[in-house]
N, C-alpha and C positions, 0 to 999 in steps of 0.2 A: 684535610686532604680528601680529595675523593677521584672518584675514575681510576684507572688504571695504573695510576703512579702510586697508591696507595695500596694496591696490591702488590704491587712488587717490592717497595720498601718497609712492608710486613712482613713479604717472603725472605728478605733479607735479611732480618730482624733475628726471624725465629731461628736460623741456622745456628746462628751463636747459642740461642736457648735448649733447642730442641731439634735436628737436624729432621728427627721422624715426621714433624708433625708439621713440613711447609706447605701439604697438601688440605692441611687445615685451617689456612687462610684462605675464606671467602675468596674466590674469582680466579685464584692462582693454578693457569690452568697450562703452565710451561713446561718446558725441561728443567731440570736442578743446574744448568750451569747458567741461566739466566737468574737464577736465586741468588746462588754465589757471587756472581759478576758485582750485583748490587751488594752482598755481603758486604764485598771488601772494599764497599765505594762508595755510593750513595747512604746506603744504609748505615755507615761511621757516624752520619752526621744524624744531629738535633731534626726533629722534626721542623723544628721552625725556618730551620737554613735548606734542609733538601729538597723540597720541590721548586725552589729559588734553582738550585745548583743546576738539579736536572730540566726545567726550564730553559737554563744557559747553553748545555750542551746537546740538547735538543735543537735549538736554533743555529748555533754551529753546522748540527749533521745537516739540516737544511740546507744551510748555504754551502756546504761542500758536496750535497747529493746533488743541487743545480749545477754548481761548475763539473762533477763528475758527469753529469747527462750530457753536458754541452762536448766534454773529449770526446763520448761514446758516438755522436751526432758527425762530430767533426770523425772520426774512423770509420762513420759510414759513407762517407763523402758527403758529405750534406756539408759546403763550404758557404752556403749564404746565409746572415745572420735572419734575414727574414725568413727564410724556410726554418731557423731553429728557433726563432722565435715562437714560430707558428706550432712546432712541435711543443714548447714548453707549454702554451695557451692551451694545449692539448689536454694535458696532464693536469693542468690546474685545477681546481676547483676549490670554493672559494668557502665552504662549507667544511670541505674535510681540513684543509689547511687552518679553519677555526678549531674542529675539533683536536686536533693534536693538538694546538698551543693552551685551550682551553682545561681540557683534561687530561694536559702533560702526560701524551701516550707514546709510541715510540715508535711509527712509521716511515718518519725520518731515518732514523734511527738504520732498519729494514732496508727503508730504500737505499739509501747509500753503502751498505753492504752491499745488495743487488748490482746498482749500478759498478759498485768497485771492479768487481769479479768481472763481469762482462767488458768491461774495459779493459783489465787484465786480458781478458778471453781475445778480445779483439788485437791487439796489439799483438802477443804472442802470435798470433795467426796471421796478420800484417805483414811479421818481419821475420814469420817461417822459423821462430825461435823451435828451439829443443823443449817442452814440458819438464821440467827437471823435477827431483822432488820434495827442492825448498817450495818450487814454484804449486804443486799439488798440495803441500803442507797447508799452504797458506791460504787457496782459494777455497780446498774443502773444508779447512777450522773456521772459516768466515763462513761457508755456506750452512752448516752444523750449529754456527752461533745464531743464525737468522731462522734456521727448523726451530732451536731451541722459544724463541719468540712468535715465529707462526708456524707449525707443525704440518702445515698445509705446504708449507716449503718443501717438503718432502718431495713430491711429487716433481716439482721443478727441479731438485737434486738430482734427479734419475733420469730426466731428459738431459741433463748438460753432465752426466757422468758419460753416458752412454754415445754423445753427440759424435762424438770421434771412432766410436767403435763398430767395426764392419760388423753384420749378423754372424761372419764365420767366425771372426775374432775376440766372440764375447768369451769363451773358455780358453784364451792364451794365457801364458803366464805372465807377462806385463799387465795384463788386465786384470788379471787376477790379483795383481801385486796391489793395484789402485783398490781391489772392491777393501783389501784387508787391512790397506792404508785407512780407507773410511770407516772402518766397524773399530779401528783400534783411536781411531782420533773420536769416536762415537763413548766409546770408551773410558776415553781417558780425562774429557771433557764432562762426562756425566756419572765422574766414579761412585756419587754416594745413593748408585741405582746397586751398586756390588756391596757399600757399606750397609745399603738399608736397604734391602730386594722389596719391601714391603711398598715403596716409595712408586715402582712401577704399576703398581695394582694402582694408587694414589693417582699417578698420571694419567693411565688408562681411563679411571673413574670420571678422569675431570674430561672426558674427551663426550662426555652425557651430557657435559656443559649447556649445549641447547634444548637438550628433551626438560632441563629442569628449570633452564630461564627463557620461555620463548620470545620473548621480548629480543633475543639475539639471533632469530631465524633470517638468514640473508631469505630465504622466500619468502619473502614479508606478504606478496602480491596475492599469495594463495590466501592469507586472512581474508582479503575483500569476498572470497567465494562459498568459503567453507570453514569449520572450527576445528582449529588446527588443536589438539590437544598431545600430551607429550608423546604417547605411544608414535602417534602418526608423525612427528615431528624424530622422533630417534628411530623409526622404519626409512625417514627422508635422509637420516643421515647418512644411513648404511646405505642405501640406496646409490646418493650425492657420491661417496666415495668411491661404488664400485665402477659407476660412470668414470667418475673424474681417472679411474688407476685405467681404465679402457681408453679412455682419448689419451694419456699418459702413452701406455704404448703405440699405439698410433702415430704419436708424434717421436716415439725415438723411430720407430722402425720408417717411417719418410725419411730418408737422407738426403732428398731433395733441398728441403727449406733451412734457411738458417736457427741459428741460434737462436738469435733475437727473435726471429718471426715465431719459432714453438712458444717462446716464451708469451709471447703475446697472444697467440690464441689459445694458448693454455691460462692464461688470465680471463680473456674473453668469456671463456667455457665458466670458469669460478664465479663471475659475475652473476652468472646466471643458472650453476648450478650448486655449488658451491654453500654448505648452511653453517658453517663455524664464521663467527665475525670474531675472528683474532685484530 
């Protein structure tokens, strides 16, 4: 096995052996409820059968993250299949879409979370529904399972927490109810940070990830100029983040733009400043 799927079906592994020690598999640089998730699933299985399995259900999210883009498309009003054509040719690319089937990684996976939620997002908003709080339960445990796989979701968390919230109404008590919904779903998802506190220091650790493998520097482009060595490389990431948390608020405090549109130029922004390749 190698890539990615092989880190996670070790993290998986060790749970059963050792719950302390999942930050002691090479590359595993998640939340503990994506360890878990694989505990009780992939990782059941034989080595010989699990990258088969997850292979399968990779290609699935696939095909259900395209029919999921095409509702989000059609809720935008986008009714001609040529305009949604043109949008999925967008997205395409023919390289990454090698790499996930290749080294069975789980962006699919991601996206279709993504798109689930915003389609949710959409519709509720379409048909002027009430946000009720099966309906919170279930977008923020999706959105908290896709931080737990890129950490960098975070950031996106917090524009689409805050999207609905006036600047006067960020200390009301209904909102205040959502922040304690999210810290308790945060919680209750990632309990063996309360069983083994040691495990947060582990995660945190792993967030050096690029100062000790630069081969994973999304600014790949500064190599052509200069020799990017780790210091300079983990000063880029503090850096990278303090940017990314500034255009972050920027984009909840416009209540002009949509949803989808921060979302997109908050990707925009990651493309190109952005140094964690989760």
């Amino acid at each position: 096995m190698t890539g990615d799927f092989r880190v996670h079906y070790l993290a998986g592994r060790t749970i059963f052996i050792d719950p302390t020690k999942i930050y002691d598999v090479s590359g595993f640089l998640y939340l503990p409820i994506y360890a878990v998730i694989f505990s009780i699933s992939i990782s059941l299985l034989p080595y010989s059968l699990a990258p088969t399995v997850f292979y399968i259900i990779n290609y699935i999210a696939a095909v259900l993250a395209l029919v999921e883009y095409n509702k989000v498309l059609r809720l935008m009003n986008l009714e001609k299949k040529i305009h949604r054509f043109i949008f999925l040719m967008v997205i395409s690319n023919g390289f990454f879409v090698y790499n996930q089937f290749f080294f069975n990684q789980h962006k699919y996976i991601l996206f279709l979370i993504l798109l689930f939620i915003l389609r949710r997002e959409l519709e509720f908003n379409k048909d002027e529904k009430i946000k009720d709080l099966r309906y919170n339960i279930i977008n923020y445990s999706l959105f908290l399972i896709a931080i737990a796989i890129a950490p960098y979701f975070f950031y996106l968390l917090l524009i689409y927490m805050f999207q609905d919230i006036s600047h006067d109404d960020i200390f009301k008590r209904e909102n205040m109810h959502i922040y304690l919904l999210v810290a308790l779903l945060f919680v209750a998802q990632n309990f063996l940070f309360l069983i083994y506190p040691d495990l947060i220091f582990g995660f945190l650790d792993g967030l050096r990830h690029p100062a000790e493998r630069n081969q994973k520097l999304k600014l790949i482009y500064l190599r052509e100029f200069v020799n990017v060595s780790a210091k300079t490389i983990t000063f880029l990431g503090i850096l990278s983040n303090v940017i990314l948390f500034i255009i972050t608020l920027i984009l909840i405090y416009i209540k002009k733009i949509g949803l989808i549109q921060k979302f997109g130029y908050f990707c925009i922004a990651y493309v190109f400043i952005g140094v964690y390749a989760y």
